[in-house]
C-alpha atoms as one frame of an Amber mdcrd trajectory, in Angstrom:
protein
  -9.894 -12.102  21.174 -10.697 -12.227  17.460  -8.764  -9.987  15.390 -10.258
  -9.329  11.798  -7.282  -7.085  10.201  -8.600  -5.384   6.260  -5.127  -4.971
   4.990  -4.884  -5.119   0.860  -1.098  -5.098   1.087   0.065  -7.934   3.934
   2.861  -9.814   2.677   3.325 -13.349   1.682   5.467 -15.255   3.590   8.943
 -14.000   2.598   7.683 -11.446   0.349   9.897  -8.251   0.290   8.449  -5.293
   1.673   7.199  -3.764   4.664   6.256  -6.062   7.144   4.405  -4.348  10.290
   1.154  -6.414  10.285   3.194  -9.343   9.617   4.903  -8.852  12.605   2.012
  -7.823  14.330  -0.067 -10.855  13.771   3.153 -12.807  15.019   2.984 -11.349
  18.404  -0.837 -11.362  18.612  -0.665 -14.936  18.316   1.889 -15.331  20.657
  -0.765 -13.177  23.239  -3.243 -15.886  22.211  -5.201 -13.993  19.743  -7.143
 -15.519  16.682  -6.346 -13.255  13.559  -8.850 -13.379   9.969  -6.660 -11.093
   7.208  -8.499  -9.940   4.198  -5.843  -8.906   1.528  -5.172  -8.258  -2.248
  -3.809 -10.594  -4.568  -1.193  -8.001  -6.180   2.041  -7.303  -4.687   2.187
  -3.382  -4.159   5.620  -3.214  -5.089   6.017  -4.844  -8.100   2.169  -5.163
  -8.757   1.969  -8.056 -10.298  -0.262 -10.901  -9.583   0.718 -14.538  -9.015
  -0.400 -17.051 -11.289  -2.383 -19.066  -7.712  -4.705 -15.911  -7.612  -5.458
 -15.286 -11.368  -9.047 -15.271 -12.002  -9.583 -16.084  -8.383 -11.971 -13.967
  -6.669 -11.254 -15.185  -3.583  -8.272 -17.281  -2.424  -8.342 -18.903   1.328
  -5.203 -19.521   2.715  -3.561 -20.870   5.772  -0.462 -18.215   7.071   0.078
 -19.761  10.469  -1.448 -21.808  13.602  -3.783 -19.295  14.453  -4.256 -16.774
  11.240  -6.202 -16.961   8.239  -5.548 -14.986   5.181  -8.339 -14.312   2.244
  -6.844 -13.031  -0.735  -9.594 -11.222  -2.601  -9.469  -9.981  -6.167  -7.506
  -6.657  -7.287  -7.747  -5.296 -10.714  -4.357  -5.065 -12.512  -5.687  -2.360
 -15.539  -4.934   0.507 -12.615  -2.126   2.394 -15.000  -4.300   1.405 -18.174
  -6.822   3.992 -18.357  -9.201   6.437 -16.091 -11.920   3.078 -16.393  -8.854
   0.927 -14.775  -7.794   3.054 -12.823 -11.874   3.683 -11.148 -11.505  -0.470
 -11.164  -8.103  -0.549  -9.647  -9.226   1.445  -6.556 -12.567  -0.045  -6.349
 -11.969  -4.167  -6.895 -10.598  -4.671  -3.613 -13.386  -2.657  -1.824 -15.918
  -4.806  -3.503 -14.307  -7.919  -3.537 -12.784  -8.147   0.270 -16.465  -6.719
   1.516 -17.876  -9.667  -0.285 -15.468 -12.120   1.100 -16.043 -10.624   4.772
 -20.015 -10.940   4.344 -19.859 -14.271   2.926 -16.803 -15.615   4.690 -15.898
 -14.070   7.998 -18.308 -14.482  11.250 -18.197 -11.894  13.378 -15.181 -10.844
  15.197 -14.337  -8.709  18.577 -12.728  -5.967  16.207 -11.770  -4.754  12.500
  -8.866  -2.930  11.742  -9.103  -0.968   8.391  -5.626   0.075   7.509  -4.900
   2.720   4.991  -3.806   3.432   1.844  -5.575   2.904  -0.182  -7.881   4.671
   1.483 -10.883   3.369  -0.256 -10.881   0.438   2.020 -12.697   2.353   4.607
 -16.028   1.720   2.563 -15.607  -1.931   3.211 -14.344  -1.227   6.851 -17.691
   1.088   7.574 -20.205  -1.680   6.101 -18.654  -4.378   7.715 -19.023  -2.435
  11.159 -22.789  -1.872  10.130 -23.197  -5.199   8.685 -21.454  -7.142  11.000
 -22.253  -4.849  14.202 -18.427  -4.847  14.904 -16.075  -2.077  16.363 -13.490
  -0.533  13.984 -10.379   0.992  14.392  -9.265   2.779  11.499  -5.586   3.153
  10.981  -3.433   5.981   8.667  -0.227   4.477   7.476  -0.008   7.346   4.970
  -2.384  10.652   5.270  -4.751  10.368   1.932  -6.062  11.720  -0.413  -3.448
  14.516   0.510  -0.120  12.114  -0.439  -1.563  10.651  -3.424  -2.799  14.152
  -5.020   0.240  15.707  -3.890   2.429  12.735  -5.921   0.022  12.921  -8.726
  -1.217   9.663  -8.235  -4.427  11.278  -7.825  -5.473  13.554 -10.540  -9.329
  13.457 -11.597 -11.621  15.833  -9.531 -14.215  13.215  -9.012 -11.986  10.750
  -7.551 -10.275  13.282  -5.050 -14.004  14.177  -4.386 -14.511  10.825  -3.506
 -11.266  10.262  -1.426 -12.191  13.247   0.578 -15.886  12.005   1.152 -14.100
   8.150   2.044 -11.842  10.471   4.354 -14.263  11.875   6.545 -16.631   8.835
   6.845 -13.932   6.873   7.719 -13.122   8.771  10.608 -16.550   9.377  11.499
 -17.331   5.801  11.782 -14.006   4.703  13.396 -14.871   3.727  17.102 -10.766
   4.740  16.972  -8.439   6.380  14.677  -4.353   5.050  14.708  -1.458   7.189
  13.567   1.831   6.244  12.591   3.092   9.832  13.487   2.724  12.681  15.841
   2.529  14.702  12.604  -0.591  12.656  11.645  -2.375  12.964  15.106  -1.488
  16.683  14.663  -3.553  16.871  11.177  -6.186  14.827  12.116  -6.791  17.613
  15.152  -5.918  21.031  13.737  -7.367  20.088  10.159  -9.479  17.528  10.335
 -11.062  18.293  13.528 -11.052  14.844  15.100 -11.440  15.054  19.026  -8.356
  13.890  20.350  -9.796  10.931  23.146 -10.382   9.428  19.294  -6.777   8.860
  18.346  -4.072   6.246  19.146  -0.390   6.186  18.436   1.149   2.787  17.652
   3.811   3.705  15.289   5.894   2.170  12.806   8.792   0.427  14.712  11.614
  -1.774  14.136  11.796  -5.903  14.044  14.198  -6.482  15.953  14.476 -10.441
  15.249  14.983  -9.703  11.828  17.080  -7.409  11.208  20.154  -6.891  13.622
  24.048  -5.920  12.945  25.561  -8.741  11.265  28.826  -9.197   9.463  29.386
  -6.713   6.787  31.741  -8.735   4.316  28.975 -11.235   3.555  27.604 -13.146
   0.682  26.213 -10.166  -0.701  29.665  -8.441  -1.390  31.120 -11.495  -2.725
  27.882 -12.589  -5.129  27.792  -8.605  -5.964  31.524  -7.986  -6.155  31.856
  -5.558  -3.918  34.557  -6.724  -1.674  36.023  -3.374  -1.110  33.749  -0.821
  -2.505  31.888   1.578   0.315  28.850   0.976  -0.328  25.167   3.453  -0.346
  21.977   1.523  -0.218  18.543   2.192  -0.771  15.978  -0.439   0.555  12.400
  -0.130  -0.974   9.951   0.603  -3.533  11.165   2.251  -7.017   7.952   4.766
  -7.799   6.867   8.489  -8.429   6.813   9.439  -4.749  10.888   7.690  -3.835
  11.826  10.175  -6.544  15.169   7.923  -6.673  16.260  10.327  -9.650  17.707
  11.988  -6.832  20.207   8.974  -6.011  21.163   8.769  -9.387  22.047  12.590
  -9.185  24.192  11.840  -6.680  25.637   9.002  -7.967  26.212  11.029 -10.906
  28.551  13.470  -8.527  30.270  10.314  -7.202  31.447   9.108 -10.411  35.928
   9.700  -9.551  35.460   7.624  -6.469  35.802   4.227  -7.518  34.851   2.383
  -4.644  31.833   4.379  -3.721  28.995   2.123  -4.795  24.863   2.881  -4.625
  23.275  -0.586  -3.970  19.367   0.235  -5.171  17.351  -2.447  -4.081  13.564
  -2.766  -4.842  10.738  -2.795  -7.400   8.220  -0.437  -8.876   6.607   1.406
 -11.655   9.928   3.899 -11.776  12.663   1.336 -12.186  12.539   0.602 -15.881
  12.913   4.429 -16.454  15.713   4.889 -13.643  17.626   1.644 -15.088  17.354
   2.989 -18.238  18.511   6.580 -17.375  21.797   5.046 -15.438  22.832   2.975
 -18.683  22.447   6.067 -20.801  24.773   8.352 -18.341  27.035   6.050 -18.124
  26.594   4.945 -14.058  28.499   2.213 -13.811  28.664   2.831  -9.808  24.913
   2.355  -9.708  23.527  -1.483  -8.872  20.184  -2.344  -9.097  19.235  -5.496
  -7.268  15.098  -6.883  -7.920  13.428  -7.485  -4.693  14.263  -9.891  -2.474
  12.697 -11.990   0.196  12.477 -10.429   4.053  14.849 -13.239   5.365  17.322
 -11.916   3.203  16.833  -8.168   3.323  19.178  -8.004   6.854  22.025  -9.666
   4.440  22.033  -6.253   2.416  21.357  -4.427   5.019  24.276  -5.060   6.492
  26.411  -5.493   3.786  26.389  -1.519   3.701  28.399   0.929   4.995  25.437
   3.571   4.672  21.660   3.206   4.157  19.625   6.257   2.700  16.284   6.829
   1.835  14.411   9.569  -0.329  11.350  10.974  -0.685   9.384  13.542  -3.136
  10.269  16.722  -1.497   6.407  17.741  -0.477   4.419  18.855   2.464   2.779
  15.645   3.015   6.090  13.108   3.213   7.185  15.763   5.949   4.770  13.734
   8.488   5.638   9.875   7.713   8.101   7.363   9.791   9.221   5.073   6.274
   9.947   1.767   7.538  13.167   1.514   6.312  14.584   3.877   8.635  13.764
   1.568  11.893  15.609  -1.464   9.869  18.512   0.449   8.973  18.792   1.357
  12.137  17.953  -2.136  13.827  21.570  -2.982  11.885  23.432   0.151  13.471
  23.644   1.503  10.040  24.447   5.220   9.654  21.406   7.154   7.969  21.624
   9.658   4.833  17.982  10.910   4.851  16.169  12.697   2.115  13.287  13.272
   4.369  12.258  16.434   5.279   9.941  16.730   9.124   9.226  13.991  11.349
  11.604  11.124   9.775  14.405  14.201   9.940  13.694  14.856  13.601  13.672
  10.999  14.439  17.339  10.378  12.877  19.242  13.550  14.626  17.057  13.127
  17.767  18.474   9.532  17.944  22.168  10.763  16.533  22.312   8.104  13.737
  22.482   9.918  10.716  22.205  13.210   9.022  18.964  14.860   7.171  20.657
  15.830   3.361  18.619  18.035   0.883  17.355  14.907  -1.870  17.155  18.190
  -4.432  21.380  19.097  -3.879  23.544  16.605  -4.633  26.556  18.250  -4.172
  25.417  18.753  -0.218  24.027  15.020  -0.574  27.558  14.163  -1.890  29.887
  16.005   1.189  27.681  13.722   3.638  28.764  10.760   2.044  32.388  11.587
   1.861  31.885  12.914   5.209  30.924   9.168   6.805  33.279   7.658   3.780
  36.292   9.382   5.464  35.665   8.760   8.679  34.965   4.838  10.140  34.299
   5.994  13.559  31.677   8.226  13.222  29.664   5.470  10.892  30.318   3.357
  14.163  29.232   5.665  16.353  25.964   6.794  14.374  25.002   3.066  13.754
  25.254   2.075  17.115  23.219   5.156  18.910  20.238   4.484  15.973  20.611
   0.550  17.003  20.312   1.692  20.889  17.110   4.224  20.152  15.109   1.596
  18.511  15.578  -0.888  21.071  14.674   1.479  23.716  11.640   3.174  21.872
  10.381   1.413  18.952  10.332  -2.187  19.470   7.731  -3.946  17.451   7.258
  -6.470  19.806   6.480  -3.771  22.366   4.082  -2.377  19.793   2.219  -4.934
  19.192   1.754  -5.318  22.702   0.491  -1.787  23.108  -1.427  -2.349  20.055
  -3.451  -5.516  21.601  -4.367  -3.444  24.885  -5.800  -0.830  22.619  -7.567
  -3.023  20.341  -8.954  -4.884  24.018 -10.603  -0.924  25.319 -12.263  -0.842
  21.747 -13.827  -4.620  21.626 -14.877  -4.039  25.332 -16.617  -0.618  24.504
């Protein structure tokens, strides 16, 4: 089968981030599969752009044996004015439909995946275009996040996103969701027929990360040989809200060894560097972004792994990645997560859900887990046991390929 995946943020090799197509296209192979990847040239984390794809329009490039990536253009003026932002949103939807057109013969299936969700433009001509099935798939429920976060503000644009929205899903031979939560919108408010909808969620990679030694090279590089140690894993912007970490952190200040390892990139980290240095948070550390192979290393140089959201509506239906990794390294989980991420950690017993708005409650977990060594053993090792049972990636992608198999068929 050929696999033609429209995917503006899949990773480099060894870029830090989420990896789930990565992965993905790993296994496919593995099945056999042939794989064509149209992606951006900036990073979504950091978003910058690489000097190899400056002034590029389109960049061909050779990932592995059996997958092709084309790395189209992406405007970087997207926080530089209402014109860069239009530009930001719109130069990948222009420039990977042109690369597809020009580029890309026709293939069994596309898979649009989403945010941004403006890609579904390009994924809805290149099924008319190209006459090819598409699946459409919702990593993150737009334009509903992104107003909610205030990353969408104008009227016209959220008039767009909403018209993107429903054409998207109109012209989706089949519609994937990371989360029940999602499947549940898409029914009750968005009245999609159910016999439309899959559910191949996010899951965990289990030959990447796995419990390793905890007194690693990160503690000694870091000096942090004996400090008990908090870390965040991810992207530093409006919707992490990683004030909230610093809040705590704040609370934390008499206990010398208690550390918060903040690793990651984004548009918030100047500001939250900035604010840590002027309080005086010497029991803060940020560390830039690293590269996946090394991500495990951290991961497991921690004694507990958190992660934070804006408290809204919306982030009460998402699975963040970060959660299966942590607990792919039988970490115990602090979670700032309100919904379906909360239900996921106590259903599996491997952490706690903590209010990211009180850090005094946030700060009794910690010293809680701090306190007690065999209950961060115990949580860390029934998260590691729930993931292998129920969200292997491997097992995913599997599920995903049978799916993708009905649809090309059809």
């Amino acid at each position: 089968m050929k696999i033609l995946v429209l995917h503006q943020y899949f990773l480099g090799k060894d870029d830090p981030g989420g990896s789930r197509f990565n992965q993905f296209v790993k296994y496919w192979e593995d099945m056999g599969h042939e794989i064509i990847v149209v992606a951006g040239t900036v990073h979504y984390i950091s978003g910058q752009k690489e000097d190899k794809y400056k002034g590029k329009w389109i960049v061909k490039e050779k990932y592995s044996e059996k997958t092709t990536v084309l790395r189209t253009y992406v405007s970087e003026a997207y926080n530089k004015s209402f014109v860069g932002r239009l530009w930001g949103y719109f130069s990948f939807t222009i420039s990977s439909l042109s690369a597809i057109l020009l580029k890309v013969k026709k293939h069994d299936v596309i898979i649009v995946t989403s945010p941004p969700l403006f890609v579904g433009i390009t994924g809805i001509l290149t099924k008319l275009f190209k006459r090819m099935p598409m699946v459409f798939e919702i990593r993150d429920l737009w334009p509903e996040s992104a107003i909610d976060t205030g990353v969408l503000n104008n009227k016209l644009i959220i008039k767009m996103a909403y018209l993107v929205e429903k054409l998207s899903y109109k012209y989706a031979d089949k519609i994937n969701v990371l989360t029940p939560a999602f499947k549940q919108t898409l029914i009750e408010k968005k009245g999609i027929r159910e016999e439309k909808i899959i559910f191949i969620p996010n899951g965990a990679d289990l030959d990447i990360f796995k419990p390793g030694i905890k007194h690693n090279w990160v503690r000694e590089k870091y000096n942090l040989q004996d400090k008990f140690i908090i870390t965040y894993m991810g992207a530093h912007g409006v919707a992490n809200e990683l004030d909230s970490l610093l809040d705590v952190a704040k609370e934390c200040k008499d206990y010398k060894d208690i550390t918060f390892m903040l690793i990651g990139d984004g548009m918030q980290k100047k500001a939250l560097v900035q604010r840590a240095t002027e309080e005086g948070l010497d029991n803060v550390l940020f560390i830039d972004s690293q590269p996946k192979k090394m991500i495990p290393d951290f991961c497991n140089a921690s004694d507990v792994c958190t992660a934070v959201l804006k408290k809204v509506e919306t982030f009460k239906t998402v699975y963040p990645n970060k959660v299966f990794d942590y607990m792919s390294c039988a970490k115990p989980i602090l979670l700032g997560i309100d919904g379906v991420a909360r239900k996921l950690v106590e259903e599996s017993r491997s952490g706690y859900y903590v209010d990211p708005e009180n850090p005094i409650e946030f700060k009794k977990k910690i010293l809680e887990l701090y306190q007690n060594q065999q209950l961060q053993k115990q949580l860390g090792e029934n998260g590691l046991a729930y993931v292998q049972e129920n969200f292997s990636r491997e097992n995913l992608a599997k599920k995903y390929a049978n799916e993708i198999k009905k649809v090309a068929k059809k």
